[in-house]
Backbone as CSV, one residue per row, in Angstrom:
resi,resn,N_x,N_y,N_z,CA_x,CA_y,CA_z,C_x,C_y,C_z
1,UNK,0.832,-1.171,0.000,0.000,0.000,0.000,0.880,1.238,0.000
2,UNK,0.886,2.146,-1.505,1.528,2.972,-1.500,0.881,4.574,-1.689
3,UNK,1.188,5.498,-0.898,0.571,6.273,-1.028,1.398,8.022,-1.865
4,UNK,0.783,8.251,-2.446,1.782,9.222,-2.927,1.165,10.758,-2.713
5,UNK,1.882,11.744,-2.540,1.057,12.914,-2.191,2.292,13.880,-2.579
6,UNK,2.008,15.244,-2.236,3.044,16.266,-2.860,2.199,17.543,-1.939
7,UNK,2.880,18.667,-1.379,3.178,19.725,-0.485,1.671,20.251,-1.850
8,UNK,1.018,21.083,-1.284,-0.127,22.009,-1.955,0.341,23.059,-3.056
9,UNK,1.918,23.651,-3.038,2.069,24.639,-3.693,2.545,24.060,-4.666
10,UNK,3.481,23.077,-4.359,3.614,21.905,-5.346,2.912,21.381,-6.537
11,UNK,1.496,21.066,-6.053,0.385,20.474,-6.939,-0.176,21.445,-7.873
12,UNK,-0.118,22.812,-7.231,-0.499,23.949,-7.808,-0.105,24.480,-9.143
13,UNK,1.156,24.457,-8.687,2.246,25.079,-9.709,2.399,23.697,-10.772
14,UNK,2.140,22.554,-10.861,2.644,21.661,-11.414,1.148,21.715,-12.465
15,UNK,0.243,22.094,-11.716,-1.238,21.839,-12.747,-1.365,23.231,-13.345
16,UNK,-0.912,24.228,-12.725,-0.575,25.340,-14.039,0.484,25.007,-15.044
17,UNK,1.370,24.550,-14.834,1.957,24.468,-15.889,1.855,23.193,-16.576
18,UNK,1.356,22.528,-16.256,0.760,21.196,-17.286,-0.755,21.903,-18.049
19,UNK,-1.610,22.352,-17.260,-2.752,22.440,-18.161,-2.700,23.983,-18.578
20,UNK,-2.115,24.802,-18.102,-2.430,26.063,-18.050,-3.188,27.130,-17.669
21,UNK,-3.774,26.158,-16.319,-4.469,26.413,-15.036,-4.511,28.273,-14.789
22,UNK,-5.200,28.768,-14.553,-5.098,29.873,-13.231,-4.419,29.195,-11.968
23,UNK,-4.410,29.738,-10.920,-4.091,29.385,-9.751,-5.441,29.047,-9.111
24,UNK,-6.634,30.001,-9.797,-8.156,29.650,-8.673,-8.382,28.565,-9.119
25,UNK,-8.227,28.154,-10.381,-8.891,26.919,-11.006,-8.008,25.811,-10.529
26,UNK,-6.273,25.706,-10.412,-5.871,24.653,-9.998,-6.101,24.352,-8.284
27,UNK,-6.545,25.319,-7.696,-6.404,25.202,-6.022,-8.513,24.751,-6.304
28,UNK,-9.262,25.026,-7.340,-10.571,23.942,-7.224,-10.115,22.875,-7.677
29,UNK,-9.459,22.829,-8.544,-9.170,21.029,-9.451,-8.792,19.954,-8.328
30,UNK,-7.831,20.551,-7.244,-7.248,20.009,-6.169,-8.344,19.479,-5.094
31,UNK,-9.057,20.264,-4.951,-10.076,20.514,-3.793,-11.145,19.398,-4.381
32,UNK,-11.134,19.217,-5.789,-12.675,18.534,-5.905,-11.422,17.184,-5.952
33,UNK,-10.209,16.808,-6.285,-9.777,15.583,-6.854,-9.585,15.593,-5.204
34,UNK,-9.039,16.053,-4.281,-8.608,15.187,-2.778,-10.191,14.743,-2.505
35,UNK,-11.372,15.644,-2.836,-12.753,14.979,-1.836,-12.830,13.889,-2.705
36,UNK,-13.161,13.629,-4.341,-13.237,12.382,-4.744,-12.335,11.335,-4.391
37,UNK,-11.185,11.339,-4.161,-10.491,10.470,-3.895,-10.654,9.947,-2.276
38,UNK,-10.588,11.299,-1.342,-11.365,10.608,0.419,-12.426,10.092,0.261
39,UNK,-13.189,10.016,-0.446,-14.505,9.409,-0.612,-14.022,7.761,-0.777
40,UNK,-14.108,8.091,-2.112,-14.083,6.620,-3.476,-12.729,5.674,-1.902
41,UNK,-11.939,6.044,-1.366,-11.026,5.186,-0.359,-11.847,4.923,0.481
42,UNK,-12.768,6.115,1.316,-13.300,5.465,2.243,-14.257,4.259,2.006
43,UNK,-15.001,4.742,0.829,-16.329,3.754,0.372,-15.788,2.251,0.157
44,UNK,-14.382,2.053,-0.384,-13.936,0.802,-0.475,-12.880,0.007,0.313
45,UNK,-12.274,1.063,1.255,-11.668,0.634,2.556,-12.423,0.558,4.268
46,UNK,-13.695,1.588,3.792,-13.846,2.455,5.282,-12.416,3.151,6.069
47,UNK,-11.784,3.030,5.585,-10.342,4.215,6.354,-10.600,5.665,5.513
48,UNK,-9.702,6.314,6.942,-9.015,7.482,5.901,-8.384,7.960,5.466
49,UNK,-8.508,8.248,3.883,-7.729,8.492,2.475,-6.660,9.358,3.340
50,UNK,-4.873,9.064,3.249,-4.197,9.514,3.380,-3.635,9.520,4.884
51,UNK,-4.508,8.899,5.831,-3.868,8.275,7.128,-3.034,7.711,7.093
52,UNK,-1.754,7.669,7.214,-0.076,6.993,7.222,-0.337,5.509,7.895
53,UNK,-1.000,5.527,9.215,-1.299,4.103,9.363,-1.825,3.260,8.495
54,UNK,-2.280,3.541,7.079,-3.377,2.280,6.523,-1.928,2.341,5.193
55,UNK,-0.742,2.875,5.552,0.342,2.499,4.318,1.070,2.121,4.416
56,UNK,2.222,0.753,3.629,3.171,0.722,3.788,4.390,1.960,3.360
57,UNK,4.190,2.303,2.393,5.444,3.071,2.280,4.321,4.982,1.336
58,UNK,5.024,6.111,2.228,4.441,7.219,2.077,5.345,8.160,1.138
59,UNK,5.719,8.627,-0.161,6.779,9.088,-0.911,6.175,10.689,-1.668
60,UNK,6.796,11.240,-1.053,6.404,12.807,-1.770,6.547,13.369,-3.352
61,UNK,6.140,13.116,-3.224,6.097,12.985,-4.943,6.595,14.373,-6.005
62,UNK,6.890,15.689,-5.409,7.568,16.588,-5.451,9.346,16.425,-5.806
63,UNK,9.564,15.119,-5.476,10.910,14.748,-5.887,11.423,14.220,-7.036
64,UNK,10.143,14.233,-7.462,10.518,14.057,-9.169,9.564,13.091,-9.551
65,UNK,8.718,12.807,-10.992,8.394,12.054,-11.589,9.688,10.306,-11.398
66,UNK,10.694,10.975,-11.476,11.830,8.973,-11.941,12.199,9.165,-10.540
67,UNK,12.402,10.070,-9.887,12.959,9.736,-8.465,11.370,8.898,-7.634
68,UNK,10.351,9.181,-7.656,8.844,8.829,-7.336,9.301,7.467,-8.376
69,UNK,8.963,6.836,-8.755,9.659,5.650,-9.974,10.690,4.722,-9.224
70,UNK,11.695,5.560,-9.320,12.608,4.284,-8.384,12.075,4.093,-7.152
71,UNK,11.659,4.857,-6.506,11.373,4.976,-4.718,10.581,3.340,-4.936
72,UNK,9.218,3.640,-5.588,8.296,2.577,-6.026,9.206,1.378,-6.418
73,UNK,10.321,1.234,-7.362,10.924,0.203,-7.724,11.807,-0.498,-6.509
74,UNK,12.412,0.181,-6.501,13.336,0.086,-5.082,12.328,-0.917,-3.440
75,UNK,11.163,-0.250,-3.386,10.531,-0.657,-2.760,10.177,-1.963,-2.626
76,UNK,9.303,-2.251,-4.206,9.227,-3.357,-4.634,9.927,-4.564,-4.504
77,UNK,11.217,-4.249,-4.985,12.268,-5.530,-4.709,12.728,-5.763,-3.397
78,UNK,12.615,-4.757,-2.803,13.125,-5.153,-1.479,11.898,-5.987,-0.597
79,UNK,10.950,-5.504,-0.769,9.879,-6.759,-0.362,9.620,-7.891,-1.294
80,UNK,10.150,-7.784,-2.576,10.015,-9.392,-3.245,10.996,-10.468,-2.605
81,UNK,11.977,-9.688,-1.918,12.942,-10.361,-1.462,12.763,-11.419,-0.323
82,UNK,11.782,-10.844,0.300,11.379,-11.671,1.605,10.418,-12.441,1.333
């Protein structure tokens, strides 16, 4: 169970310059994608979306698209191992 997340100004700036966002429109895009997503987790876990207890490994995703990539890879093998 991996959870990935990124700092708010982060997400901001990353969805203006991918879509070509305003700032009001990427700080709603954010706001409606975290409630769909606490939802749609709770409805099929009952937990809550983004509680550190319900994850194995928590990776900020601000560190890069391939650095987020290896973290995940890296991860992987080291629990295939056991």
């Amino acid at each position: 169970r991996i959870f990935i997340y990124a700092p708010e100004e982060y997400r901001i700036q990353r969805i203006m310059e991918v879509y070509g966002d305003t700032r009001e429109e990427a700080m709603n895009f954010i706001k409606k994608s975290n409630d769909a997503r606490a939802a749609y987790y709770h409805n099929i876990s009952g937990h809550t979306w983004g509680d550190r207890k319900h994850y194995d490994l928590l990776i900020d995703a601000s560190c890069g698209l391939e650095e987020t990539a290896n973290i995940i890879i890296q991860y992987v093998n080291a629990k295939s191992n056991f």
